[in-house]
DRENDO-346334 format. One record per residue (C-alpha): residue number from 0; y, z, x. Coordinates in steps of 0.02 Angstrom, whole numbers, plus 50000, padded with zeros to 5 digits. Each point is the difference from the previous one (the first is absolute). Layout:
+-----+-------+-------+-------+
: pos :    py :    pz :    px :
+-----+-------+-------+-------+
: NUM :     Y :     Z :     X :
...
+-----+-------+-------+-------+
# end
This chain:
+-----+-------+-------+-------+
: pos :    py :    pz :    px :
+-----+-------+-------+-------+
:   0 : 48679 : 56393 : 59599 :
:   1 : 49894 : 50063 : 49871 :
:   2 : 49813 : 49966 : 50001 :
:   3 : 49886 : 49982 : 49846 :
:   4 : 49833 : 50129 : 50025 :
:   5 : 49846 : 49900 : 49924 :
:   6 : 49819 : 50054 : 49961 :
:   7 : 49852 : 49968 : 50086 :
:   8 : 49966 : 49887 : 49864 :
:   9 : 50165 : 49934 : 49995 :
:  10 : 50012 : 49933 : 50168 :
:  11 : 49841 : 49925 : 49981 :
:  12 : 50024 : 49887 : 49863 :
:  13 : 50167 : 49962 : 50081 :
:  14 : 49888 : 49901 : 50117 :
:  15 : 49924 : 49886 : 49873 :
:  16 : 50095 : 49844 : 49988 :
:  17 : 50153 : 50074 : 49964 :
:  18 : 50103 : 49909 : 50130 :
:  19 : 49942 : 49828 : 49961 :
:  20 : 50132 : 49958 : 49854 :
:  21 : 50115 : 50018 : 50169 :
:  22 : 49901 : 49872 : 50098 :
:  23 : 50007 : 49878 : 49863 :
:  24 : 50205 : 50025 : 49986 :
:  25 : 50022 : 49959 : 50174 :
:  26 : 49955 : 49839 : 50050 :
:  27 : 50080 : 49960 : 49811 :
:  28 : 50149 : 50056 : 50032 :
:  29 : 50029 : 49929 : 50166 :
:  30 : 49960 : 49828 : 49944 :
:  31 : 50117 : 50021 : 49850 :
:  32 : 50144 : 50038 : 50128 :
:  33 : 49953 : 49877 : 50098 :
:  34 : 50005 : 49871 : 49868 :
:  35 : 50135 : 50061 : 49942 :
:  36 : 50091 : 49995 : 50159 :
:  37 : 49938 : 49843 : 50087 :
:  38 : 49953 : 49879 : 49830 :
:  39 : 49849 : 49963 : 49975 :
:  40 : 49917 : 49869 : 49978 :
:  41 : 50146 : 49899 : 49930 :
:  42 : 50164 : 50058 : 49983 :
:  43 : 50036 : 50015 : 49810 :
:  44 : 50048 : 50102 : 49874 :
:  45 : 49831 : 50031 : 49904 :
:  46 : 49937 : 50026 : 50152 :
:  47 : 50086 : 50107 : 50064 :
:  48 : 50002 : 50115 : 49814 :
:  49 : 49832 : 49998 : 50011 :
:  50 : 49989 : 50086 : 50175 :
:  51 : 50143 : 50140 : 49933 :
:  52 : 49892 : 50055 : 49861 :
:  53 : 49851 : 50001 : 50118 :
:  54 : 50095 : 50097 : 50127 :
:  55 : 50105 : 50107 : 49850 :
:  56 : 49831 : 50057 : 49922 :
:  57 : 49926 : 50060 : 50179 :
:  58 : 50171 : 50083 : 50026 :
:  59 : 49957 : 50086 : 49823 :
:  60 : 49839 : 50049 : 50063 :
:  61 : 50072 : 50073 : 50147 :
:  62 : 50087 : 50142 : 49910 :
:  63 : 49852 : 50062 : 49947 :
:  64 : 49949 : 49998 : 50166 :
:  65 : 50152 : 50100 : 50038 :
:  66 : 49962 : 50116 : 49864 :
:  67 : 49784 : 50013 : 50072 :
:  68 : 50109 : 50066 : 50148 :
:  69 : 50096 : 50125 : 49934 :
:  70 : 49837 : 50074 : 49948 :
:  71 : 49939 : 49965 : 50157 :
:  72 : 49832 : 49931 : 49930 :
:  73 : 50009 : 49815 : 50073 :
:  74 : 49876 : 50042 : 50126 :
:  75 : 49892 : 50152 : 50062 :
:  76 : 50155 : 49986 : 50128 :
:  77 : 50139 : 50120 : 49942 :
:  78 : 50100 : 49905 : 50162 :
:  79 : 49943 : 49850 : 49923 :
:  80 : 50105 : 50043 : 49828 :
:  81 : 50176 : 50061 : 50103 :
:  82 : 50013 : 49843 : 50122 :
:  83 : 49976 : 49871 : 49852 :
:  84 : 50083 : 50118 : 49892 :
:  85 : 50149 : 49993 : 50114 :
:  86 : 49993 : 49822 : 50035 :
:  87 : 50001 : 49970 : 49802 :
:  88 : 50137 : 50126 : 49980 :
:  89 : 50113 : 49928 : 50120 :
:  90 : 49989 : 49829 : 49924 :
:  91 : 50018 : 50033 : 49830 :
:  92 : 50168 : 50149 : 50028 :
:  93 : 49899 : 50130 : 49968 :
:  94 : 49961 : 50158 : 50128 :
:  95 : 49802 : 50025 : 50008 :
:  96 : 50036 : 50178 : 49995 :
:  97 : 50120 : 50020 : 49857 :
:  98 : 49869 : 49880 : 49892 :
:  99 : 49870 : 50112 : 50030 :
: 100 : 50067 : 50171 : 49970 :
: 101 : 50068 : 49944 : 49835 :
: 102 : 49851 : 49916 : 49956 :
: 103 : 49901 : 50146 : 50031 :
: 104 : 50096 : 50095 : 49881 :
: 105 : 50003 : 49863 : 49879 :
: 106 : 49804 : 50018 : 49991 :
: 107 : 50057 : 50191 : 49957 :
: 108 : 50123 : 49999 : 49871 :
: 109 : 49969 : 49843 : 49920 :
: 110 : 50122 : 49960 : 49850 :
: 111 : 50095 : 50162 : 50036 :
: 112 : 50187 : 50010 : 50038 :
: 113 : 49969 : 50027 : 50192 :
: 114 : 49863 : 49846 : 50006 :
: 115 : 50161 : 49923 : 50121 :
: 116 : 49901 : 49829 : 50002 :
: 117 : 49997 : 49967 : 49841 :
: 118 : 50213 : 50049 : 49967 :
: 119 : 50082 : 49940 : 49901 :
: 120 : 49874 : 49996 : 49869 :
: 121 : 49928 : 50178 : 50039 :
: 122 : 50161 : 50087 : 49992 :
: 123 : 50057 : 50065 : 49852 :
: 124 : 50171 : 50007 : 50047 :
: 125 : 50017 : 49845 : 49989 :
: 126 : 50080 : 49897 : 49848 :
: 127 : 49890 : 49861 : 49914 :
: 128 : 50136 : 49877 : 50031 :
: 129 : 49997 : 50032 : 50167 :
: 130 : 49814 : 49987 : 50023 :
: 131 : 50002 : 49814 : 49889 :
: 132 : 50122 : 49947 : 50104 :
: 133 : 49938 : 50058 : 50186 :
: 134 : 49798 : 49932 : 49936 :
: 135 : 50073 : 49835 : 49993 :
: 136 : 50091 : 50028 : 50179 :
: 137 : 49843 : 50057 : 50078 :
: 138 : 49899 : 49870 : 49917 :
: 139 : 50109 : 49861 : 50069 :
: 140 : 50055 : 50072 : 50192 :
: 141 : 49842 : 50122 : 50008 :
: 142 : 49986 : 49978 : 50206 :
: 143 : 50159 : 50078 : 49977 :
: 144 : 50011 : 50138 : 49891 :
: 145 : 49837 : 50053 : 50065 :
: 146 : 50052 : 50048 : 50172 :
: 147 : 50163 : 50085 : 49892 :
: 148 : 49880 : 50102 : 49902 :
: 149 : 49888 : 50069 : 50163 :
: 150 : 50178 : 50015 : 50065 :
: 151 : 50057 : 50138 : 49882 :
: 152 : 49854 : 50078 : 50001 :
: 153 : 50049 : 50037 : 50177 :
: 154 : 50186 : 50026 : 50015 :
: 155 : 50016 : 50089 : 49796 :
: 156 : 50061 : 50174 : 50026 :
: 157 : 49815 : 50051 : 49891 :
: 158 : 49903 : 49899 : 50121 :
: 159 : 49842 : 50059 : 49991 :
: 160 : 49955 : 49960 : 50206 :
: 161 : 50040 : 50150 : 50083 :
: 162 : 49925 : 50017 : 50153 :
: 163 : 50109 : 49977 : 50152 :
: 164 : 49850 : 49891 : 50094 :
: 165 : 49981 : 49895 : 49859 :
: 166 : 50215 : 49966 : 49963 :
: 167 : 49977 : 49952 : 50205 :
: 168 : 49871 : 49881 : 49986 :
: 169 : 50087 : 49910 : 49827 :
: 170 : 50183 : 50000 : 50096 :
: 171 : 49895 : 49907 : 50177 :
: 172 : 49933 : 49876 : 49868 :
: 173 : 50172 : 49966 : 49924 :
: 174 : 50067 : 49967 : 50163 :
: 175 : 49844 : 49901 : 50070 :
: 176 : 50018 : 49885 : 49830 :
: 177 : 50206 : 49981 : 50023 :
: 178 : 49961 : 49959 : 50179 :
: 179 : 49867 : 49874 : 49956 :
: 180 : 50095 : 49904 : 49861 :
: 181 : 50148 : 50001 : 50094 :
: 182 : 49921 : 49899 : 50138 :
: 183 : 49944 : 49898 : 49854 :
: 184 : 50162 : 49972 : 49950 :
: 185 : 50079 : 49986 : 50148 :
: 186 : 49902 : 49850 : 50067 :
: 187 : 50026 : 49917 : 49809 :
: 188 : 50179 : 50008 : 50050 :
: 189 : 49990 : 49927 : 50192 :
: 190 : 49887 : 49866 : 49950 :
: 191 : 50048 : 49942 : 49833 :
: 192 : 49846 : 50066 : 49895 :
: 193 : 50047 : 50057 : 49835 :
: 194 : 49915 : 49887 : 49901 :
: 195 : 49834 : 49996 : 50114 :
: 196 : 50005 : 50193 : 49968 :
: 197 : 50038 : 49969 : 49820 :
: 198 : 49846 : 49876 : 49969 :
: 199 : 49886 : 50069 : 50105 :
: 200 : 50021 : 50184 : 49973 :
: 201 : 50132 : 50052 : 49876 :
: 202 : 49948 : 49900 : 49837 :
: 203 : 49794 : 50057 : 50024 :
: 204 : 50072 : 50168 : 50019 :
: 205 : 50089 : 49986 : 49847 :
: 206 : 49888 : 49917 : 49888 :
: 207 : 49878 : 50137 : 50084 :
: 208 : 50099 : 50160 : 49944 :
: 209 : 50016 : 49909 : 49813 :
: 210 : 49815 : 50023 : 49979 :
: 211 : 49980 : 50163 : 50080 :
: 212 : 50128 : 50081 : 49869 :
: 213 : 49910 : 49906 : 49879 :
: 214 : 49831 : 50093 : 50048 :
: 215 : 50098 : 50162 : 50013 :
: 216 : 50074 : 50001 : 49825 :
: 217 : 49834 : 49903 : 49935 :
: 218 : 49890 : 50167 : 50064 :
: 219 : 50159 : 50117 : 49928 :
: 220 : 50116 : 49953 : 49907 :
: 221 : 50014 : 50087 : 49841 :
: 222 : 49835 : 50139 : 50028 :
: 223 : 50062 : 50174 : 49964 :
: 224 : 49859 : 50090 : 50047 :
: 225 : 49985 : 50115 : 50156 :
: 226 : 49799 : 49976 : 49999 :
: 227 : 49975 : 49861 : 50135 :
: 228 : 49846 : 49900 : 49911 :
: 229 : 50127 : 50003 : 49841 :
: 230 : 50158 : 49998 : 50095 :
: 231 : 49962 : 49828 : 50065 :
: 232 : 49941 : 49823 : 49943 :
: 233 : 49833 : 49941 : 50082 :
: 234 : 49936 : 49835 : 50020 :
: 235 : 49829 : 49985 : 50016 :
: 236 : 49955 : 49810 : 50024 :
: 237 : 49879 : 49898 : 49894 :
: 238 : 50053 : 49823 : 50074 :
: 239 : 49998 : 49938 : 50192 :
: 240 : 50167 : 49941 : 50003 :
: 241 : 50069 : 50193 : 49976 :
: 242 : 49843 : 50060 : 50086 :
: 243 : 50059 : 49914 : 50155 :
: 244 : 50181 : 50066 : 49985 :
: 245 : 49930 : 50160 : 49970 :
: 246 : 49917 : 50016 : 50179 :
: 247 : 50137 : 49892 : 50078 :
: 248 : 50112 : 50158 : 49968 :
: 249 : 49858 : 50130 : 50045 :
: 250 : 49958 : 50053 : 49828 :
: 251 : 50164 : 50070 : 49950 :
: 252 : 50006 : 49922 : 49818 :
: 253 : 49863 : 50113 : 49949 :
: 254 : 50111 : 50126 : 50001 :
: 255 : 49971 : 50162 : 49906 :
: 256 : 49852 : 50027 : 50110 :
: 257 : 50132 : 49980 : 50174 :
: 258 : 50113 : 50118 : 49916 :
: 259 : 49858 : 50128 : 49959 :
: 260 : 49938 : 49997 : 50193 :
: 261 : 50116 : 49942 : 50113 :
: 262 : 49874 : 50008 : 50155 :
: 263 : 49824 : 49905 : 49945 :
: 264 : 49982 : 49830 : 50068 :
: 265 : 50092 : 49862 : 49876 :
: 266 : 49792 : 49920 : 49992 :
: 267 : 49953 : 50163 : 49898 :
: 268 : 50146 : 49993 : 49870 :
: 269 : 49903 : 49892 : 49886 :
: 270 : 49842 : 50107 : 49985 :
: 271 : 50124 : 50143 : 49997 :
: 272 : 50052 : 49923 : 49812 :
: 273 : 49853 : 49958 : 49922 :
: 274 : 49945 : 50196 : 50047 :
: 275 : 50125 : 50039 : 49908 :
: 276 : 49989 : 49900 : 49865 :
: 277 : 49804 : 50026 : 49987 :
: 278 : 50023 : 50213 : 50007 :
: 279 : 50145 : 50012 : 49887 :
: 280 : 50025 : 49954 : 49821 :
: 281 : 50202 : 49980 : 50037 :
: 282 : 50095 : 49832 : 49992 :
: 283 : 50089 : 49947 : 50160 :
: 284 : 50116 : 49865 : 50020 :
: 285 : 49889 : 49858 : 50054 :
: 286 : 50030 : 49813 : 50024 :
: 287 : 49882 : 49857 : 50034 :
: 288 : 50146 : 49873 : 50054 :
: 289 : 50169 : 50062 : 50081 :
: 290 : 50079 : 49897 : 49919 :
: 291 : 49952 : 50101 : 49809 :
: 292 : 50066 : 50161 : 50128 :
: 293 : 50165 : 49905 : 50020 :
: 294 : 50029 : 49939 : 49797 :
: 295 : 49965 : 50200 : 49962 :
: 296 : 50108 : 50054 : 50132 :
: 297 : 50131 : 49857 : 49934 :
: 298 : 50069 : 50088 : 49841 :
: 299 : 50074 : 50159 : 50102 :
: 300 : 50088 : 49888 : 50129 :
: 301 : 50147 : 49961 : 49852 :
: 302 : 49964 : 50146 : 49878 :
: 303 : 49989 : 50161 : 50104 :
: 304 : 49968 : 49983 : 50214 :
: 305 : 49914 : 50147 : 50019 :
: 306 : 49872 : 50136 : 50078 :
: 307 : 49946 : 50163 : 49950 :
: 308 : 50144 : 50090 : 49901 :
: 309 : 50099 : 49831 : 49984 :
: 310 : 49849 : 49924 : 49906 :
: 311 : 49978 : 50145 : 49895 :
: 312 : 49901 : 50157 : 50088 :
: 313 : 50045 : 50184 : 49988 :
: 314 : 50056 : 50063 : 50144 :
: 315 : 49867 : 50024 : 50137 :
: 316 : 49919 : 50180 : 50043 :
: 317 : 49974 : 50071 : 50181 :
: 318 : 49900 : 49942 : 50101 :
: 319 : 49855 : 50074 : 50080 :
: 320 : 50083 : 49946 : 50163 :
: 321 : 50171 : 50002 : 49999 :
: 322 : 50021 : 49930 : 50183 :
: 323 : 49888 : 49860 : 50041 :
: 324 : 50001 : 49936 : 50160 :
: 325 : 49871 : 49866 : 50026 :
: 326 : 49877 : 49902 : 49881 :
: 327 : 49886 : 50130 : 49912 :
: 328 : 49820 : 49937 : 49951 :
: 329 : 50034 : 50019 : 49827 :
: 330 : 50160 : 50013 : 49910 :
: 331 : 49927 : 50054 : 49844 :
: 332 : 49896 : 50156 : 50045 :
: 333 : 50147 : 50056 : 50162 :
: 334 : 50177 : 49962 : 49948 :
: 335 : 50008 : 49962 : 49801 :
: 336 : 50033 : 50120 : 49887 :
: 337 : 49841 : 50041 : 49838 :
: 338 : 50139 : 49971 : 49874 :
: 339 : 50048 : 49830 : 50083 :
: 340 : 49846 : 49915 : 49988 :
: 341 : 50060 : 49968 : 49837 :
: 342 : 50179 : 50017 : 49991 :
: 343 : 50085 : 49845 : 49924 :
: 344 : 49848 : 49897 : 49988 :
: 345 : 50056 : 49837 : 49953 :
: 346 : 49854 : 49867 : 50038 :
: 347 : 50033 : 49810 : 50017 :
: 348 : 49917 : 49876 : 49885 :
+-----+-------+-------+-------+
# end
């Protein structure tokens, strides 16, 4: 297991309020199963679509949990991170472990052909045809070619996780989730409850992994370049309605910043753009509404379903750090390349 090394600074914004999105999901989405699985207060079918988008949004909101984990920054608790991390990874078919070593290099080699993640669309061995078709696939099953794509990333003969500890830890979590879901299934077949497991669980989940490719191709889709403040599109709220969603999912749509440094506290990523924007005389792909991120993103999803070279960029340079190995403090300044901060540039508007 590998373990992210923070600042003194680091871990102590880590311990202001950084957890509480969590506390909020919680109670949320236990009363949204619940509703969902005992009907509430009247048996009906508004009713009970209005508790499935309820509990589908909070199941939304708890990938980004998943993801705060992989960086362990959910808490000052790196323990904290791996046991919810776990939890969230055996649920949704998808080994803590695996997530977070490709994640980490995904924070590396954004847009580039070994950004795993972010395959197809990053690889440039792969046809156009094949990436329109496969968007639409992951668009409509994304809770399952999600776990498929952190799945190659481990068992691809190029697999970037190397280390014998780490392969361990990823094949105990495969087993631990196969174990887990086949009790699940198992006691669906003894006591007839498909369709309780299909209403209470299996449509949120769904509907859930719709709008998390959504955000991934809304924050991607079609950026070529390597430079992670141009690389990805940022949403930086000016309503309450997306304000609210915004901290629901720890801060992750305000994403250029993330990308950038992959350890600070999701609270700082805010004040992290406007420094930006305030000490630089660049233009950065910056949205007040996600959904003006999504109709920009929109165009690439039947034209061109792309990243990095597939939307256009040279090829990328070395890196400063060819082998990264856990979140660096910033992406920019340790891992990219001088000639890739502009490489491709291709900003959204």
């Amino acid at each position: 297991m590998s373990l992210t090394e923070f600042t003194e600074d680091e871990l102590k914004d880590l311990e202001e309020e950084v957890t509480l999105p969590l506390y909020a999901l919680f109670p949320l989405g236990t009363l949204g199963l619940y509703s969902l699985a005992f009907p509430w207060p009247v048996n009906t079918l508004p009713v009970y679509l209005g508790w499935l988008t309820l509990t589908t949004f909070v199941f939304f909101c708890y990938t980004s949990c998943f993801h705060e984990t992989a960086h362990q920054t959910l808490s000052d608790s790196r323990r904290m991170s791996i046991i919810v991390g776990r939890i969230l990874g055996t649920l949704m078919f998808t080994p803590y472990s695996v997530y977070r070593e490709s994640h980490i290099r995904h924070h590396a080699y954004l847009n580039k052909p070994t950004d795993f993640e972010l395959w197809p669309y990053s690889d440039p061995k792969t046809s156009v045809w094949f990436r329109r078709v496969f968007v639409w696939v992951d668009l409509a099953i994304g809770f399952l070619t999600s776990p498929y794509i952190y799945a190659r990333t481990f068992f691809h003969r190029d697999s970037p996780i190397k280390s014998k500890a780490i392969r361990r830890a990823v094949a105990w979590e495969y087993a631990g989730m196969v174990l887990f879901w086949g009790g699940i299934l198992a006691a669906c077949a003894v006591f007839d409850g498909w369709l309780f497991l299909l209403k209470v669980w299996i449509l949120p989940h769904w509907l859930a992994g719709v709008m998390q490719t959504g955000r991934k191709l809304t924050e991607h889709l079609g950026m070529s370049s390597y430079d992670p403040l141009k690389g990805t599109r940022t949403v930086v709220a000016n309503n309450w309605f997306t304000r609210l969603c915004t901290w629901m999912n720890f801060d992750i749509f305000v994403h250029g910043p993330h990308h950038r440094h992959p350890r600070i506290a999701h609270n700082q990523l805010k004040s992290k753009m406007r420094e930006y924007k305030e000490t630089t005389q660049e233009e950065f792909p910056i949205f007040a509404t996600y959904r003006r991120a999504a109709v920009a993103m929109l165009p690439f999803v039947f034209r061109n379903p792309g990243v990095g070279m597939n939307a256009g960029a040279e090829s990328p340079d070395e890196e400063k750090q060819t082998h990264v190995e856990d979140f660096v403090q910033d992406v920019s300044t340790e891992v990219l390349a001088e000639t890739d901060h502009e490489t491709g540039a291709r900003l959204a508007s």
